[in-house]
N, C-alpha and C positions, 0 to 999 in steps of 0.2 A: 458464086459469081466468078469468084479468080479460077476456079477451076476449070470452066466453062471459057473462059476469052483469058489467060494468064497475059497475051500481051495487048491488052486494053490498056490503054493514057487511061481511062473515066472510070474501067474497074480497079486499076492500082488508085487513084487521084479518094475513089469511096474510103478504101480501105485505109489508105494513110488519114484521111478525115479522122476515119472513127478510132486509128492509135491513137490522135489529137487529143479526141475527146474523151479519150481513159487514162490519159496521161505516158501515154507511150510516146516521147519525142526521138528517139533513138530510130524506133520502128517506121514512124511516118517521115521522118527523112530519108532512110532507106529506101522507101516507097516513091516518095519524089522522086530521089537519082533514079530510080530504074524507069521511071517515065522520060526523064530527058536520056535516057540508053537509050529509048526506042524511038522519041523523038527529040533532038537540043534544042529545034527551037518553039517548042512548046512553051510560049510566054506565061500562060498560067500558072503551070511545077515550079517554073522561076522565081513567081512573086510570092507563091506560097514557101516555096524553099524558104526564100530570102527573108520571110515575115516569123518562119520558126525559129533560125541561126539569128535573128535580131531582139527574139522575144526568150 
């Protein structure tokens, strides 16, 4: 999939999901910031950012 669309918002946004849910928080923040690179104001990467950096 990232191979395929590398600047996807929705194929970065899968793939930081699923570091979430292996316990990779490092990784899926990473994954956020490169969503607000391509877009800042992408209100979604925001809330999920902000819900990782708060948890």
């Amino acid at each position: 999939m990232v191979v395929n669309n590398p600047e996807s918002w929705h194929t970065l946004g899968t793939l930081a999901d699923v570091y979430l849910s292996v316990g990779l928080k490092s990784e899926a923040i990473k994954k956020f910031n490169e969503i607000l690179e391509l877009n800042p104001e992408n209100d979604w990467a925001k809330e999920r950012l902000a819900e990782i950096i708060e948890n």
